[in-house]
LUMKOL-718767 format. One line per field, with one value per residue (C-alpha): x, y, z; residue number from 1; residue in three letters. Coordinates in steps of 0.1 Angstrom, whole numbers. Example, Ala and Ser with C-alpha at 12.3 -4.5 7.8 and 13.67 -1.06 7.14 Angstrom:
x <- [123,137]
y <- [-45,-11]
z <- [78,71]
k <- [1,2]
r <- [ALA,SER]
END
This chain:
x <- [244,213,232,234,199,192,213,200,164,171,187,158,131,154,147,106,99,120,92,98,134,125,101,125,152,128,117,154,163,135,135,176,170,143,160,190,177,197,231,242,265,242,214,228,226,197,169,140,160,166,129,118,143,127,93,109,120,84,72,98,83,47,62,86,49,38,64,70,36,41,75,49,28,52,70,38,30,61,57,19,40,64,43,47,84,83,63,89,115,97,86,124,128,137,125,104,130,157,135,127,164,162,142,157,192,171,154,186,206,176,177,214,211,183,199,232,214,189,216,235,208,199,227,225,187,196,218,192,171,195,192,157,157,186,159,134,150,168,199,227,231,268,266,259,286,283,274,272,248,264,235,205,224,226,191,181,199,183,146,148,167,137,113,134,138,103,95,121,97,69,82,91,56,40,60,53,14,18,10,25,-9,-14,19,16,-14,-17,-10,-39,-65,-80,-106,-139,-147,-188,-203,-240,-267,-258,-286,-270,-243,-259,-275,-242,-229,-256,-251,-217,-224,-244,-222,-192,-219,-230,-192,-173,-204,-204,-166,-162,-191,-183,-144,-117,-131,-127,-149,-178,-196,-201,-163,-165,-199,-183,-152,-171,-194,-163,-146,-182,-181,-150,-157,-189,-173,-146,-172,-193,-167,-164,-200,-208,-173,-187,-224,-218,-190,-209,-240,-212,-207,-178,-155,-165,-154,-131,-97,-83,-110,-131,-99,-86,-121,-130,-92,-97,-132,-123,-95,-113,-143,-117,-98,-123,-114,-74,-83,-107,-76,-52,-70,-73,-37,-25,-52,-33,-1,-14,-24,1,27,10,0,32,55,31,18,55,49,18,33,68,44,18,46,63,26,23,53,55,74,106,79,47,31,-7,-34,-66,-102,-135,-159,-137,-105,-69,-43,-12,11,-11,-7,30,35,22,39,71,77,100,107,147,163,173,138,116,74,44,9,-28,-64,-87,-123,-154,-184,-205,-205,-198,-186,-215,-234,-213,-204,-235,-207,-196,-201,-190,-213,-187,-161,-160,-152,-127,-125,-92,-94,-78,-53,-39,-36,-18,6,14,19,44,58,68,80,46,25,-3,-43,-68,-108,-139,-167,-182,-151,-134,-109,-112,-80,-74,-44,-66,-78,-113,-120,-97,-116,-154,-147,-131,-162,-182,-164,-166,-202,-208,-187,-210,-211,-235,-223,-247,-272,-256,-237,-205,-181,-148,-122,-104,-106,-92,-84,-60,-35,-17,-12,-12,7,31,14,20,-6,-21,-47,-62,-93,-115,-107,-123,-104,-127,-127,-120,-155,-170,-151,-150,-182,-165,-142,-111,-110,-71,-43,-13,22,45,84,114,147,173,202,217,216,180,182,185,150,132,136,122,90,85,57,18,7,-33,-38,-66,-104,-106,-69,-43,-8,4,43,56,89,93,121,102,70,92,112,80,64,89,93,53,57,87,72,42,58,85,57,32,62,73,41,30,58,59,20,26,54,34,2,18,37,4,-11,26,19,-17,-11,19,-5,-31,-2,5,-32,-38,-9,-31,-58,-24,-18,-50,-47,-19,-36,-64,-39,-27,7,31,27,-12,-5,19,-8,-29,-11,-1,-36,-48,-19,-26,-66,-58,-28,-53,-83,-74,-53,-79,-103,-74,-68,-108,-104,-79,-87,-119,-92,-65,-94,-107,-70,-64,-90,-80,-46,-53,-80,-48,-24,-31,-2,7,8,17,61,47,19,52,73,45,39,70,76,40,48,85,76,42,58,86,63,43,68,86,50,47,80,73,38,58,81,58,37,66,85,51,40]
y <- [184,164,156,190,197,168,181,217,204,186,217,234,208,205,245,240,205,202,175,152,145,151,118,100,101,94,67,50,61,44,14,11,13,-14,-36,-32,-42,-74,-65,-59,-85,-88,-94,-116,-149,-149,-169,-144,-123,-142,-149,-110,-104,-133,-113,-79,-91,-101,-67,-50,-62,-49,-20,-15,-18,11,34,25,34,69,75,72,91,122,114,115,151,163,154,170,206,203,198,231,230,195,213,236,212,192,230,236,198,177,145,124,94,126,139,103,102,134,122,91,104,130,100,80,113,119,83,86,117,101,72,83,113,84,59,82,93,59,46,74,65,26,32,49,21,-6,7,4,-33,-42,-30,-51,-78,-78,-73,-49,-15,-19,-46,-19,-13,11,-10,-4,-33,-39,-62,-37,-14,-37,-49,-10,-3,-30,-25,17,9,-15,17,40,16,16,53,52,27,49,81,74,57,88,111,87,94,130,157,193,210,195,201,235,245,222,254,267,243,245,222,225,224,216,219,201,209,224,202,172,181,187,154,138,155,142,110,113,124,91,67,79,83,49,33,50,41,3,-2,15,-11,-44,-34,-50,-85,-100,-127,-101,-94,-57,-49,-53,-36,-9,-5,-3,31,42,42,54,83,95,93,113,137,149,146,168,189,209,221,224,246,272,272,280,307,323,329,352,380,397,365,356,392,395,402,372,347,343,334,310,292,288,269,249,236,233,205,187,186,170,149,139,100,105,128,100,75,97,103,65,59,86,69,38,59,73,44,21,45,54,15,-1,3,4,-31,-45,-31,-52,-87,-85,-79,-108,-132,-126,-133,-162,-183,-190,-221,-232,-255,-272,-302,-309,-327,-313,-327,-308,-334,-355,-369,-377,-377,-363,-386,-420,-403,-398,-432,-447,-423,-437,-392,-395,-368,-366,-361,-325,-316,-307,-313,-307,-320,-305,-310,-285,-290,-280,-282,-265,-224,-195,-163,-147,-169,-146,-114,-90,-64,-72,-98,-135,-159,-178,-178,-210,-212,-235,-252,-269,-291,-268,-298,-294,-259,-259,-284,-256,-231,-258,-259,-225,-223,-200,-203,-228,-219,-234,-239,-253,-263,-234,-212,-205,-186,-170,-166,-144,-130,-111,-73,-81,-106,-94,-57,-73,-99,-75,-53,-82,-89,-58,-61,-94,-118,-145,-168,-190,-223,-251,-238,-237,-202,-198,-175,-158,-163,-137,-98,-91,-115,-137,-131,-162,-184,-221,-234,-218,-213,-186,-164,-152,-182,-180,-160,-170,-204,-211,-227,-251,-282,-315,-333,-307,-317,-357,-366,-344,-355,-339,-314,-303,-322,-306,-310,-282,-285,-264,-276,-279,-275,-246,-274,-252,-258,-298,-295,-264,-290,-318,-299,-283,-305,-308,-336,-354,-381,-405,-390,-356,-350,-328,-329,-294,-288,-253,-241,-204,-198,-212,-194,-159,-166,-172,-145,-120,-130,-124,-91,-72,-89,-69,-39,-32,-40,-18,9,6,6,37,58,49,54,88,95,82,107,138,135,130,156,182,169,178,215,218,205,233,260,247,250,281,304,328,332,347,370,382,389,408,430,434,452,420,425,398,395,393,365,347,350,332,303,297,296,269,248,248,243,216,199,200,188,148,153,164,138,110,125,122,85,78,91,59,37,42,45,6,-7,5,-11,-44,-44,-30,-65,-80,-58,-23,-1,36,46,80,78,59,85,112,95,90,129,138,118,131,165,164,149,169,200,188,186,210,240,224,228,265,271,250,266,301,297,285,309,337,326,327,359]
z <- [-381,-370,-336,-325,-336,-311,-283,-284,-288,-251,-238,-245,-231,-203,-195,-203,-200,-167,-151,-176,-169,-127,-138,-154,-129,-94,-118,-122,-87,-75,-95,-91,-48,-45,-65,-50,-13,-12,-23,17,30,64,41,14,34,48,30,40,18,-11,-11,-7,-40,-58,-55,-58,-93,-101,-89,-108,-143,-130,-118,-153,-170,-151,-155,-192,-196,-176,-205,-232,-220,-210,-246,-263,-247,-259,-288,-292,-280,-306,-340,-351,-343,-367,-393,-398,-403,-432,-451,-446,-466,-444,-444,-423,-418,-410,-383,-368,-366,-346,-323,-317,-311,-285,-270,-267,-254,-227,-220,-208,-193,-169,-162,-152,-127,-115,-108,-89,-70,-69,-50,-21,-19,-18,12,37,24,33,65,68,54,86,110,92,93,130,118,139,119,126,100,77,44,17,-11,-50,-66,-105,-108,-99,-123,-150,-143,-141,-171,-190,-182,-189,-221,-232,-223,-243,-272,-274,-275,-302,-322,-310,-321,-355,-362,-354,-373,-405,-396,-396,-421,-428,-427,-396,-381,-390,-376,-348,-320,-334,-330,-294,-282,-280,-240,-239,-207,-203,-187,-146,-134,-147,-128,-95,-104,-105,-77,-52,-64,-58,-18,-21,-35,-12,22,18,8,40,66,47,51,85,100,78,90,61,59,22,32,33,2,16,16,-27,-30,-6,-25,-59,-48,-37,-74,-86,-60,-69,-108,-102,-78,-105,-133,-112,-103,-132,-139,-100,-93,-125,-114,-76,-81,-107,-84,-62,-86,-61,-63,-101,-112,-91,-106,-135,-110,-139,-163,-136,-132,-171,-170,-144,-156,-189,-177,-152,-176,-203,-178,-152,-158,-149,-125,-103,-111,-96,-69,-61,-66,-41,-15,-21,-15,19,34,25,33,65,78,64,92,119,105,111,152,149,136,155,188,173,168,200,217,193,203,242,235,211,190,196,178,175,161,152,145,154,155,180,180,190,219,206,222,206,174,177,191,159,137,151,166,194,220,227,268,256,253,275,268,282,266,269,250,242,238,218,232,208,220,200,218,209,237,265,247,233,214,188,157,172,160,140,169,187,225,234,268,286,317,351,353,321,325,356,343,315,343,363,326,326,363,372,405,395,402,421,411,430,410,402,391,358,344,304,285,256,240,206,212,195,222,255,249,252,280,304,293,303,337,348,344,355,372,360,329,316,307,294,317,350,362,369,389,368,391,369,375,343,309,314,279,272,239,252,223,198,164,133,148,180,185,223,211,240,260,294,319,336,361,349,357,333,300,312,287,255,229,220,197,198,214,215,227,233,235,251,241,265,242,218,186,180,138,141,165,146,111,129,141,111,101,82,70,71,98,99,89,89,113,109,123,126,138,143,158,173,148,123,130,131,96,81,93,91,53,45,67,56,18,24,34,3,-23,-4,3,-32,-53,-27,-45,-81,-79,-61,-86,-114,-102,-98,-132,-151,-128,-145,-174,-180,-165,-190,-214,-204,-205,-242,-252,-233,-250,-272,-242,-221,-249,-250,-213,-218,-245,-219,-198,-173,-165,-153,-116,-124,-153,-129,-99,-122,-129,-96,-81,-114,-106,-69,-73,-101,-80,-48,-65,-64,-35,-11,-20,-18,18,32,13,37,67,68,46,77,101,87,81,122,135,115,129,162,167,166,187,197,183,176,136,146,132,98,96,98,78,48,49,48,17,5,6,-9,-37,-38,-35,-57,-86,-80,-82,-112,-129,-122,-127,-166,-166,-166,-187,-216,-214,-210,-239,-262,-250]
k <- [1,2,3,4,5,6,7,8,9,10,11,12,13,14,15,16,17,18,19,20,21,22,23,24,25,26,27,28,29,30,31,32,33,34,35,36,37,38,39,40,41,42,43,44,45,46,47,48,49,50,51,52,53,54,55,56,57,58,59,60,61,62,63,64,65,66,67,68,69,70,71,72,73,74,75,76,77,78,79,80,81,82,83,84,85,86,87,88,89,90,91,92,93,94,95,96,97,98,99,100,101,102,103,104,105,106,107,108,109,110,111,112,113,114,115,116,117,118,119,120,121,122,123,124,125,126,127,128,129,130,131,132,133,134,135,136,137,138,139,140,141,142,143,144,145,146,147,148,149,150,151,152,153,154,155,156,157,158,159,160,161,162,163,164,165,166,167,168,169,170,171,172,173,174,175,176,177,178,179,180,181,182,183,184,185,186,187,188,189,190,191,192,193,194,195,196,197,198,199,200,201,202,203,204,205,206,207,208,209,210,211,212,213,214,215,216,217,218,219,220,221,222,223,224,225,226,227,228,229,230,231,232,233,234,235,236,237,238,239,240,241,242,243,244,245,246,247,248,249,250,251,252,253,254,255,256,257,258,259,260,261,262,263,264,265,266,267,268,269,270,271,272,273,274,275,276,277,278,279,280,281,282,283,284,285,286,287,288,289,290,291,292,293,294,295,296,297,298,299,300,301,302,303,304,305,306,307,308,309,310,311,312,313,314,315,316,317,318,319,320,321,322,323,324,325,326,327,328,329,330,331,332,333,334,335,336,337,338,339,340,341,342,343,344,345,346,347,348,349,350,351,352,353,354,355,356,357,358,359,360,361,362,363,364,365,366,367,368,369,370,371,372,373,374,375,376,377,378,379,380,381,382,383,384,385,386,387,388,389,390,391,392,393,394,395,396,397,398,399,400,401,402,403,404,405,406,407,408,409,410,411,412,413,414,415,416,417,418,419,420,421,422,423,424,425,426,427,428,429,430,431,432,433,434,435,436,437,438,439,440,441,442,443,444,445,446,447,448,449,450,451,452,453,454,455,456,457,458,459,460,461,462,463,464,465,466,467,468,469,470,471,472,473,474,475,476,477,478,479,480,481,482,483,484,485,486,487,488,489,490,491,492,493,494,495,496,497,498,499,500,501,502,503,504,505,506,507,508,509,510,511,512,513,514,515,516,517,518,519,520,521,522,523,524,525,526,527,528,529,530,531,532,533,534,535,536,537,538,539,540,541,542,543,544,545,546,547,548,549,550,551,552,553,554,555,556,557,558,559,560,561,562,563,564,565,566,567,568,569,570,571,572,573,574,575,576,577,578,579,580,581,582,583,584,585,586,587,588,589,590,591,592,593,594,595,596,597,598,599,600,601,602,603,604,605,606,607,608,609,610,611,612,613,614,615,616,617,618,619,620,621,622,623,624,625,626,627,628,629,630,631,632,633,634,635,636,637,638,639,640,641,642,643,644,645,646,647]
r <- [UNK,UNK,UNK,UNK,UNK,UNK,UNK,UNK,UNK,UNK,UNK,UNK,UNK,UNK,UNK,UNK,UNK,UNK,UNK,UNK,UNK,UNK,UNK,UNK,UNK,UNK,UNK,UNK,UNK,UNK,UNK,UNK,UNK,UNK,UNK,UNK,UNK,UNK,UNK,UNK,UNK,UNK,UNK,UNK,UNK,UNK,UNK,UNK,UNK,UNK,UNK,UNK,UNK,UNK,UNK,UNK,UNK,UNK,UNK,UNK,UNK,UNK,UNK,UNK,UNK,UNK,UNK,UNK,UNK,UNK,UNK,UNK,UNK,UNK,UNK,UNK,UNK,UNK,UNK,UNK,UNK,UNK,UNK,UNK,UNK,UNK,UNK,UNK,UNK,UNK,UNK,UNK,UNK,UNK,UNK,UNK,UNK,UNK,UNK,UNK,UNK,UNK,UNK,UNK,UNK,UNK,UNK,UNK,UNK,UNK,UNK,UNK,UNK,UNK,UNK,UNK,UNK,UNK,UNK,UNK,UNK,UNK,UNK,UNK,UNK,UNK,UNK,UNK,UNK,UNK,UNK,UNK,UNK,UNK,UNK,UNK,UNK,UNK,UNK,UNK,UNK,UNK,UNK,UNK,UNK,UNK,UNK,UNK,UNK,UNK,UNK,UNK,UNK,UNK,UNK,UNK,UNK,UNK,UNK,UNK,UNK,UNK,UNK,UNK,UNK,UNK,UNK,UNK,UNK,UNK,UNK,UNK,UNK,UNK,UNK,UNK,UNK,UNK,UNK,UNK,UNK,UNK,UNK,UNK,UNK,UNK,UNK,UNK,UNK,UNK,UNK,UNK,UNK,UNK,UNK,UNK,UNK,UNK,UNK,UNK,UNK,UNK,UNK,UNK,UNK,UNK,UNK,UNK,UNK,UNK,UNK,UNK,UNK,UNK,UNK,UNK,UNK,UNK,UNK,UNK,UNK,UNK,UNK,UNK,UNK,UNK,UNK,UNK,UNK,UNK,UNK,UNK,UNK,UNK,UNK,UNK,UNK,UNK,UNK,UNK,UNK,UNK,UNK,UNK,UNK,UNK,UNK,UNK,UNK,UNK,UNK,UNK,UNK,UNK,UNK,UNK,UNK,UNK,UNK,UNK,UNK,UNK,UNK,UNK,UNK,UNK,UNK,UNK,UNK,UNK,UNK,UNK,UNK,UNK,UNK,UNK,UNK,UNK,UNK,UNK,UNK,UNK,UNK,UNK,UNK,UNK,UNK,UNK,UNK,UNK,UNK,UNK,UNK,UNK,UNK,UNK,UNK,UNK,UNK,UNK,UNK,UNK,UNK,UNK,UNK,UNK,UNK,UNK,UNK,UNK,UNK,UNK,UNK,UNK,UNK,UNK,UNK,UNK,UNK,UNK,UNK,UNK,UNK,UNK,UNK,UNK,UNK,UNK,UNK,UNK,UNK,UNK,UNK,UNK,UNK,UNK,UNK,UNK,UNK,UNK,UNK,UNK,UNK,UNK,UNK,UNK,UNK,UNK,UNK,UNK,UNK,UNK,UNK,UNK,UNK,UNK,UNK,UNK,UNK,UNK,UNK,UNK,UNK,UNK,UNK,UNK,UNK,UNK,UNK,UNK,UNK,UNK,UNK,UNK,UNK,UNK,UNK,UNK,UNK,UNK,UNK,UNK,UNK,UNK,UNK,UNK,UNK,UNK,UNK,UNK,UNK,UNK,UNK,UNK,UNK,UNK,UNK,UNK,UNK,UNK,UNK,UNK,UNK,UNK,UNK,UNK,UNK,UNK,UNK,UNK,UNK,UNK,UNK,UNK,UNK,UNK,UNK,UNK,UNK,UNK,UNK,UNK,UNK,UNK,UNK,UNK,UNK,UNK,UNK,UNK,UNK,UNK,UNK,UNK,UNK,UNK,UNK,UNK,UNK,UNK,UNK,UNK,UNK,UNK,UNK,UNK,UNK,UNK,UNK,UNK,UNK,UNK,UNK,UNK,UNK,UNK,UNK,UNK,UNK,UNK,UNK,UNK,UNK,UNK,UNK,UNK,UNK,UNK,UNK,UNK,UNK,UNK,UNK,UNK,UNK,UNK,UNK,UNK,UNK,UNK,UNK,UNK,UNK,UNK,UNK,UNK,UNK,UNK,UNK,UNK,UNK,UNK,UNK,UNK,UNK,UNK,UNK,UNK,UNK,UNK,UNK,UNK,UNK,UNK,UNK,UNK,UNK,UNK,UNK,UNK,UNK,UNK,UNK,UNK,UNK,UNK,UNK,UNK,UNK,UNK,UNK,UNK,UNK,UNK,UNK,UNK,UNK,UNK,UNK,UNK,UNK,UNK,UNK,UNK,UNK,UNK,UNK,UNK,UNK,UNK,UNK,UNK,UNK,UNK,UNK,UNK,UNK,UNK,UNK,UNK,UNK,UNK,UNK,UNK,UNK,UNK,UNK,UNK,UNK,UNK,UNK,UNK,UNK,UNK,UNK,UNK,UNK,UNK,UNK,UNK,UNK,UNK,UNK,UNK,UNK,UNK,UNK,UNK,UNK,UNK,UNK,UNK,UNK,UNK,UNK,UNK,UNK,UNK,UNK,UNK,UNK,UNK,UNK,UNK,UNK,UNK,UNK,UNK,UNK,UNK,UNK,UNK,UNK,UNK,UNK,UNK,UNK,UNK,UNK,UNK,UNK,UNK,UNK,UNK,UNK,UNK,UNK,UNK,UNK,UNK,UNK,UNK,UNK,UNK,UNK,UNK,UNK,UNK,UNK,UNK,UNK,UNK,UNK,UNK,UNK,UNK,UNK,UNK,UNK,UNK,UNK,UNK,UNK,UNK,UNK,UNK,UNK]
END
């Protein structure tokens, strides 16, 4: 008896409450896919891989946190809808530990239902992402295969079934709070919606055009540095703009359309407006959350892959050599080849070397650039003979100076931009006083020693006789082997360790320096990929939610609209335009966040290597808008239905 009572009760939320099980099963299709990434055989032995699972799995529980918390909170609103429904079964005698038992064997039905629709979607969604994760990681799409993961099911299984177990719990602790009374005659009690004063509104509202004025022009000039104090101040009148703007919101929208007596009176426009204050007014704190999760979801989505452009072209600019070897000290130091004399570090026939020192002699690029903020950078100068012996090293023409000639290298946008600004100008340089001709027309880009990240940022090329009374800051050897054997060299120049006072010994290989990186990159991308989509999921489900919520509450106002004389098509028109304005409400001010948020995370990545976010920026709206629209006809189509079955 009770178990069909439990399966027609999910029939019938299946028909009104059809967002809640469209939640559920992204939310396992989602979860199942991530977690599934390393189940390909062409991915399997690769340590990069192992590594990016190892911190998937940690992001899972974070992520099992948020979506557990999502359950609840879609659970909790059904079960809000259904007092009355639960009132009448404890008049009709049934007791409370009878109707717990209803609603677990619903929960537990739902739960299966879910996971089953989720997991199979799940395993077509896993595939295009496998896909993806072989182009990540360099790997031949023909070494694609259709693969099933029994351990991202089990792992998927086991994570939803804690969630459900615990709605379970929840459910049946609520039901043993509840009375009949208020069971009974909870679809009649509306809440109060109190609107203050309009002028602390407009108050708030200015504010808010202050807070958000001063954050975007703070951010767009201090640029994405976490080192600056500005970037946390910036990002903090952000979060209070957009909690004023939605606090605002409410007041401002029913004061200004009111002074217009045409649109106010318009038609059901005053209906629609008293419902969409009355739930931003009451949910102004989810509604600035929202907002600020679906800003993290357009940006991430939209800088993700173009940041992989940006560190596959970095890396390959990074490593001109199979591995260098150096030893740093700033206040004056070491030859390499000393220092790997008397650390017993021998070079081997089958590899080829070539060493050169670098030099600081106590200039910042802000002594020869006037754009930009370079007061920090150091200059670094390298004698023309070593240089040329780099250029012999790579089988290039080598270059010629007289006294009063130097050449500037630079392989960084935020320094090669300025200097060729600079030489286009002026020719000239100033250096310790005495001027000097740049033999250069144009930057010269060029790394001089292989390293994890782009590290010419501005080095002058300079004769010998100049550098002769200056102590070495950087010494550094850099190797080509002349053999295949490459993993027996890349493990002996894989090295860091102190040497001396205040010395370094830095070793890097070129296959060391791109495993590395392209671990941390493709890293960066899943979490920022897959927190982008359980927040946007997340977001638009609590947006449903809410509206469902509203349609719920708002059941006696639509049949006094029909008394009125509203027919159908004017009652549907209504609801349509409510969701729209409500859906649109966070949305829009997520999308002006992130046009500066893109514009600041660009200009971060393009310092670094100037690339084209236009295919991410595609590919992030078209997952935007398919789940946006997604959700936002399965609410109407809810919204409808509620308040058609009730009229």
């Amino acid at each position: 008896m009770y178990s069909k009572i439990a399966v027609g009760n999910v029939k019938k939320s299946f028909k009104d409450y059809a967002i809640y099980f469209l939640t559920l099963t992204l939310a396992v299709c989602i979860f199942y896919s991530f977690n599934s990434i390393g189940s390909q055989k062409a991915l399997i032995q690769m340590k990069s891989v192992s590594k990016l699972m190892k911190v998937m799995s940690y992001v899972s529980v974070f992520i099992s946190i948020i979506l557990g918390s999502l359950i609840l909170y879609a659970n909790n609103f059904l079960i809000k809808k259904r007092k009355k429904e639960l009132g009448i079964y404890m008049t009709l005698g049934m007791g409370k530990r009878k109707i717990s038992l209803i609603l677990v064997m619903e929960t537990f039905l739902v739960g299966v239902i879910s996971l089953i629709s989720g997991l199979i979607l799940g395993i077509g969604a896993s595939q295009g992402l496998a896909t993806f994760a072989l182009k990540l990681f360099d790997v031949p799409i023909n070494e694609y295969n259709f693969t099933v993961s029994t351990g991202s099911i089990g792992k998927t299984v086991l994570y939803f079934g804690i969630m459900f177990l615990l709605v379970m719990i929840f459910n049946v602790f609520v039901i043993s709070k509840y009375k009949i009374i208020d069971l009974l005659t909870a679809g009649k009690k509306n809440q109060d919606v109190k609107f203050k004063n309009s002028t602390i509104y407009l108050i708030a509202f200015i504010l808010c055009v202050g807070s958000l004025g001063f954050a975007y022009k703070s951010i767009l000039k201090v640029g994405f540095n976490v080192l600056d104090p500005m970037v946390l101040i910036s990002i903090a009148f952000g979060i209070l703009g957009t909690v004023l703007f939605f606090f605002s919101l409410s007041g401002l929208i029913l004061y200004v359309v009111k002074k217009n007596k045409k649109v106010y009176f318009k038609g059901l426009n005053i209906f629609v407006i008293k419902q969409i204050n009355s739930k931003v007014n009451t949910n102004f704190i989810s509604m600035s959350l929202i907002c600020l999760m679906l800003f993290f979801t357009i940006v991430s989505l939209s800088m993700g892959i173009g940041f992989k452009t940006v560190m596959d072209a970095g890396i390959k600019n990074a490593t001109p050599f199979d591995a260098s070897i150096s030893v740093r000290k700033n206040d004056g130091g070491y030859n390499i080849e000393d220092v790997l004399k008397k650390i017993n570090f021998k070079i081997s026939k089958n590899e080829k070397s070539v060493v050169h020192n670098e030099y600081l002699i106590g200039m910042n690029a802000s002594d020869f650039l006037t754009t930009g903020d370079f007061k920090t950078d150091k200059v670094v100068f390298v004698k023309l003979s070593d240089y040329n012996k780099i250029l012999k090293f790579k089988n290039e023409k080598e270059v010629n100076l007289t006294r009063d000639e130097v050449l500037i290298l630079s392989n960084t946008d935020k320094f090669m931009k300025p200097i060729n600004e600079k030489i286009k100008k002026s020719n000239k340089i100033n250096i310790k006083g005495k001027e000097y001709l740049i033999k250069n027309t144009e930057v010269i880009e060029e790394n001089l020693q292989t390293s994890y990240f782009v590290s010419s940022f501005f080095t002058i090329v300079i004769n010998d006789e100049f550098l002769s009374g200056y102590k070495i800051s950087n010494s550094v050897l850099n190797v080509n082997y002349l053999n295949k054997n490459r993993e027996k060299y890349n493990k002996k120049y894989q090295i860091r360790q102190d040497y001396g006072k205040g010395g370094t010994i830095i070793g890097i290989s070129k296959d060391g320096a791109h495993s590395e990186k392209m671990v941390t990159t493709n890293l960066l991308i899943f979490i920022v990929i897959y927190l982008g989509i359980v927040f946007l999921i997340t977001s638009m489900a609590v947006l449903a939610l809410q509206q469902l919520s509203e349609a719920s509450d708002s059941v006696e106002r639509y049949k006094a609209l029909r008394r009125l004389g509203a027919n159908e098509k004017m009652i549907n028109k209504t609801i349509f335009v409510q969701t729209l304005i409500y859906f649109s409400l966070p949305v829009s001010l997520a999308l002006i966040h992130s046009v500066v948020g893109i514009k600041v995370t660009s200009n971060l990545i393009n310092s670094l290597q100037e690339t084209n976010i236009n295919f991410s920026a595609l590919v992030a709206a078209l997952i935007f808008i398919v789940i946006y629209a997604g959700y936002f006809y399965t609410t109407y189509v809810g919204y409808k239905n509620i308040v058609r079955n009730n009229l």
